[in-house]
N, C-alpha and C positions, 0 to 999 in steps of 0.2 A: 246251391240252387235257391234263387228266391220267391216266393210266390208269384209272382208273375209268369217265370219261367213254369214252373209246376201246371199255374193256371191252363197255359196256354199249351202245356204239354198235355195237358188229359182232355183238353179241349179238343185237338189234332185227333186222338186217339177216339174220341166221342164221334167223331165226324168220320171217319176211318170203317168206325163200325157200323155208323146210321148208312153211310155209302154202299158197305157191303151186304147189309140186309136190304134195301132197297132195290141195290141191282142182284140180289140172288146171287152174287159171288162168295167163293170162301177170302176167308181172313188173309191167306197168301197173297192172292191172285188181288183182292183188292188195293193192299199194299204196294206190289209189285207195280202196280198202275199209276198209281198215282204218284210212288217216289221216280217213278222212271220218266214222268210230265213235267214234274217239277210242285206237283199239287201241296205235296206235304210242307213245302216249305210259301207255297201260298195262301193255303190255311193259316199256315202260323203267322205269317205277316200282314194278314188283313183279320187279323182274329176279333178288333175293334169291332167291326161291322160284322162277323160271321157271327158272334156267338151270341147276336139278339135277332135272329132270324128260325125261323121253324124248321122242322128236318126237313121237309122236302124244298123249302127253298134253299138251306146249305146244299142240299144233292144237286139242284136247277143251277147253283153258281157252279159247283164244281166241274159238272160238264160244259156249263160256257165256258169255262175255265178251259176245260184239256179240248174244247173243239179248237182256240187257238195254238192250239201245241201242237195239231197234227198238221 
């Protein structure tokens, strides 16, 4: 695994937890939601522009995010 990969894997994981303490879910439930959107692999691939934004703006994309998923 190369830094990059790493980077963007604990970055996933950062946003995963700021998600779930935000919306008052546990760590399942938040997971569960967002790999079943497709979120987790949308974090990862726009991680360029997500990981110079504040937490509650990652939270504000995420749910723009999965309002087109439903």
């Amino acid at each position: 695994m190369d830094s990059n990969d790493l980077q963007h894997m604990e970055f996933v994981m950062y946003c995963i937890e700021t998600y779930k303490g935000i919306k008052n879910l546990d760590g399942k439930t938040a997971y569960q939601q967002l790999k079943e959107a497709g979120a987790i692999e949308y974090i990862d691939n726009n991680y360029a522009a997500l990981h110079t934004f504040g937490d509650e703006h990652i939270v504000w994309n995420i749910d723009e995010y999965l309002k087109t998923r439903v």
